[in-house]
N, C-alpha and C positions, 0 to 999 in steps of 0.2 A: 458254784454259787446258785441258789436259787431264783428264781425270777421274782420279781419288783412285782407285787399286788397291790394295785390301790381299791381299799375299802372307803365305798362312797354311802354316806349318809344326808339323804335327804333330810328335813324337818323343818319345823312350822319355827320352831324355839330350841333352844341347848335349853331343855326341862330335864327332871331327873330321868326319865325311862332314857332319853338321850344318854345322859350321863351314864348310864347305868350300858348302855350299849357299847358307848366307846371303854370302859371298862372292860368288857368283855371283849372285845376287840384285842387290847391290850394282851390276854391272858392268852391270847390263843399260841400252840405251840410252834406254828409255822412262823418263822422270824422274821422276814423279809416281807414288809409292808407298809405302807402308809397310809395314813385314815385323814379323809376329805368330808368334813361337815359344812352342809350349806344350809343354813338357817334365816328365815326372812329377813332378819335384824341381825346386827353385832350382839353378840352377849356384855351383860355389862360386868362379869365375873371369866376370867383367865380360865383358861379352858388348855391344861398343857399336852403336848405331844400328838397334834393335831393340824391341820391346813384347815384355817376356819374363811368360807367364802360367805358372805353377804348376798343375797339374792333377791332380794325384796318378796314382796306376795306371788308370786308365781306358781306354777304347775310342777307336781313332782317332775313331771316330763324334763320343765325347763331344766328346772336343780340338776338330775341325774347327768342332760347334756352339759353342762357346767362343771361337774364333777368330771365326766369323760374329760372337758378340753384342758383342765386344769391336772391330770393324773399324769402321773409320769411313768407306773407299772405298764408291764406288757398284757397283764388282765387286772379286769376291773372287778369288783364284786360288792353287788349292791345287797344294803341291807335296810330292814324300814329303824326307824329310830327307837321303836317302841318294840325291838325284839335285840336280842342277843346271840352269838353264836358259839356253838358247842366248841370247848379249844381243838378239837381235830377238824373244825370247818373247811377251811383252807388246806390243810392238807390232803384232805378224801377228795375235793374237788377238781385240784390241779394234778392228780391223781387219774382220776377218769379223760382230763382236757389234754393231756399228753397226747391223748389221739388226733390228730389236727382234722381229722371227718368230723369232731362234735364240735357243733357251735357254742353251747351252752347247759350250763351245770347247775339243777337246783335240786330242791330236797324237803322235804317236811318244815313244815314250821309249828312244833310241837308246843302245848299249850306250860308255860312256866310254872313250876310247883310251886312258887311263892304266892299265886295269882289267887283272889280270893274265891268264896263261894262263888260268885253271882257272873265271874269270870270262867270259871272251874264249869259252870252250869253252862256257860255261850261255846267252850269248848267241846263240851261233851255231844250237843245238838249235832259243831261242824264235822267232827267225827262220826258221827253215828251212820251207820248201813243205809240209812234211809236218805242222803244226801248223793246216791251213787258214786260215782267215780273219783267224784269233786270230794270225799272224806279222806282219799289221799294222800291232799296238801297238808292236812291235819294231823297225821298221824305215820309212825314208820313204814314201811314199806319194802318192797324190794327193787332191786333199779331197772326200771322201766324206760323205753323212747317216749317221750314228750310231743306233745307241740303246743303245750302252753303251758309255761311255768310261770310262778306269780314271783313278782319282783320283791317281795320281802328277801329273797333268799335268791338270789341271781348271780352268779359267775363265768364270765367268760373274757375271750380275746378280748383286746381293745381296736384290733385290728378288725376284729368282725363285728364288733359293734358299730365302729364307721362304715364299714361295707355294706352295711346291714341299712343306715341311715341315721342313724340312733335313736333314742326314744321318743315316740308319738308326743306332742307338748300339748296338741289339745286336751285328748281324754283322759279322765282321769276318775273311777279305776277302771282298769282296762289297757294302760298302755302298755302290761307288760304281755297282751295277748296278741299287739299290735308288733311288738317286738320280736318274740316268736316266729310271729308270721314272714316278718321282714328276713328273719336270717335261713329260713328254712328253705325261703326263696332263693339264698345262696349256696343253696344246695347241703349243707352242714344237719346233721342230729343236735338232737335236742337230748338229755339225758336228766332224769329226777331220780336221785338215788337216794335210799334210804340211810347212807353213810355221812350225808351232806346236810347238817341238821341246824336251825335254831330255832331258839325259842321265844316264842312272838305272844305277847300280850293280848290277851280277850275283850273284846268289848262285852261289858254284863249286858246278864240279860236282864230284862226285855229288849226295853228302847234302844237304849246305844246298840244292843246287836241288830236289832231288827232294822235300825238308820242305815246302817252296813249293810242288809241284807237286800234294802231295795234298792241299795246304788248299783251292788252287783247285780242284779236282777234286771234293772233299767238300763246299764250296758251291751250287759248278754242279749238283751233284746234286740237296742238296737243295730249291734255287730251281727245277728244274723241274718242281716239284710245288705249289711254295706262290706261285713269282712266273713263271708259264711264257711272260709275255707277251712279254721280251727272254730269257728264256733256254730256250724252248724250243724247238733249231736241231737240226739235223742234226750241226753239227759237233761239238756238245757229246759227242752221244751216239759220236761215231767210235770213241773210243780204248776206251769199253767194248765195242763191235760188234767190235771188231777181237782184245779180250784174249778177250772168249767163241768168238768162232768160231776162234781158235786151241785154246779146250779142247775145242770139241765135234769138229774137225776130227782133234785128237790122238785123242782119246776113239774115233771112227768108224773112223780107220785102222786101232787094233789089230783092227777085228776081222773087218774089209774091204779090200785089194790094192787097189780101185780107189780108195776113201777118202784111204786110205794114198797114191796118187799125184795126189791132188786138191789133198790138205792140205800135200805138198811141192811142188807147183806154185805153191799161193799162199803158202807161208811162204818160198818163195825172190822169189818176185813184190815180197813187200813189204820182203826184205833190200835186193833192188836197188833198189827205189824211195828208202829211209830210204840208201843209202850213195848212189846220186847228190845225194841232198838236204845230205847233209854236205859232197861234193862242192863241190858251189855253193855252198857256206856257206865252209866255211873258206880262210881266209889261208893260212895255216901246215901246212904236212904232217905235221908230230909232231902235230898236234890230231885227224886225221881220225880215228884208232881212235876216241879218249874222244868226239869228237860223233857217230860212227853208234851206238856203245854208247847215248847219250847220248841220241837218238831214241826210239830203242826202250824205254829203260826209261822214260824219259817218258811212252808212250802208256801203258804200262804199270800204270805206277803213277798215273796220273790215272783211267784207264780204273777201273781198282778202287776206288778212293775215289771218285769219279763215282756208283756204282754200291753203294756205301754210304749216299752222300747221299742216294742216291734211295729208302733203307727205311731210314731215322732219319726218328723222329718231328718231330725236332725238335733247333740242334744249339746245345752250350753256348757262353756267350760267352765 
């Protein structure tokens, strides 16, 4: 007999991407599981083949812990409401976790082909070369050691999830970096493999993505001061290295000819690098303005919330 997985879904509402999650859930080939959605509220429509918990407003952190106390599987595996998993999810995962040295199993969260242009266009940014390392989570891969997998796409023990502590209930996003951190401390790998897949909903661009882009930004900041162990990388710090030496560069020209051709050298350096990157990103040729736009203000505007986070004492939940 296979082992009991409970698949935990946090969420604000049973809205349709929910609906559309737990669906996909249902279809998966691994048979042995149960699906735990905790939704602020009661739905007022029957929701069948599910453990539905009530949570009120709370922090994903709380929900996820709620889902742990409430699971009855030997592993839990967390997924966000507004993505789906590939039907081999579950089984590629418990696959890799047979190892009892790994703590923890995630894997791409690929952008849904149903998802429209303007989602199609926020996906294509988070993928692209010019996000380093972080394009990743976005896109297939090969299986790599971790030490910070994002909780859209989360599987492991339930045993090392307690051991671990369970999930950060303050922050929020971030606590699955905080999670990471907790179980690596227990000595266990971290594994992202590109067999372990779903597909997770785009926020469009501009706004909604860019809303996304300075929560992550304003986290990452402030973790690398209070949790620098998984988040204190180079690539974090890029996007602000990159928004400052365009002000000092601006700054230096007005008042210096050679400044002035140093700072057009490299602000045209890294137009062409951000438009081949859209390049090789996109499908569709009406997308390529809005995804080189779409680079740029990305580093942009992560780069300065980055860089917030980094002088906040401390940030509200």
């Amino acid at each position: 007999m296979k082992p009991l997985v409970s698949i935990i879904i946090p969420c604000k509402e049973v809205d349709n991407y929910t609906k559309e999650c737990i669906t996909g859930c249902k279809r998966l080939e691994y048979e042995n599981f149960e699906i735990i959605v905790l939704p602020d509220c009661q739905p007022s429509d029957i929701v069948e083949g599910v453990k539905l918990i009530s949570t009120g407003a709370v922090s994903p952190g709380i929900k996820r812990n709620l889902g742990i106390k409430n699971s009855t599987g030997e592993f839990c595996a967390f997924i966000d409401n507004d993505a789906y998993p590939r039907p081999d999810w579950l089984t590629n995962a418990l696959k890799i976790l047979a190892d009892p040295s790994i703590g923890g199993v995630g894997g791409p969260g690929l952008t849904p082909p149903e998802d429209n242009s303007h989602q199609k266009a926020g996906g294509y940014v988070l993928s692209s070369f010019m996000t380093g390392n972080l394009s990743n989570r976005y896109k297939s891969k090969t299986n790599v050691e971790s030490d910070d997998i994002h909780s859209c796409n989360f599987i492991s023990r339930r045993s090392t999830l307690v051991l671990a502590g369970g999930w950060n209930e303050k922050y929020w996003p971030g606590e699955d970096t905080l999670m990471c951190l907790a179980i690596k401390k227990t000595g266990k790998k971290l594994i992202e493999s590109s067999a372990v897949v779903v597909y997770h909903h785009r926020r469009s661009l501009l706004k909604p993505h860019l809303r996304q882009v300075s929560r992550f930004g304003e986290h990452r900041g402030f973790f690398v001061k209070k949790f620098p162990e998984n988040s204190l990388k180079l690539t974090y710090f890029a996007p602000s290295l990159l928004v400052s030496l365009f002000f000092v560069g601006l700054l230096f020209s007005l008042f210096n000819p050679f400044f002035l051709n140093i700072f057009l050298l490299g602000l045209t350096a890294y137009l062409f690098a951000s438009f081949v990157a859209a390049v090789l990103q996109v499908k569709c040729s009406k997308l390529l303005p809005a995804v080189w736009l779409g680079i740029i203000v990305t580093h942009i505007v992560y780069g300065l919330f980055f860089l917030s986070g980094l002088l906040k004492r401390d940030l509200k939940r």
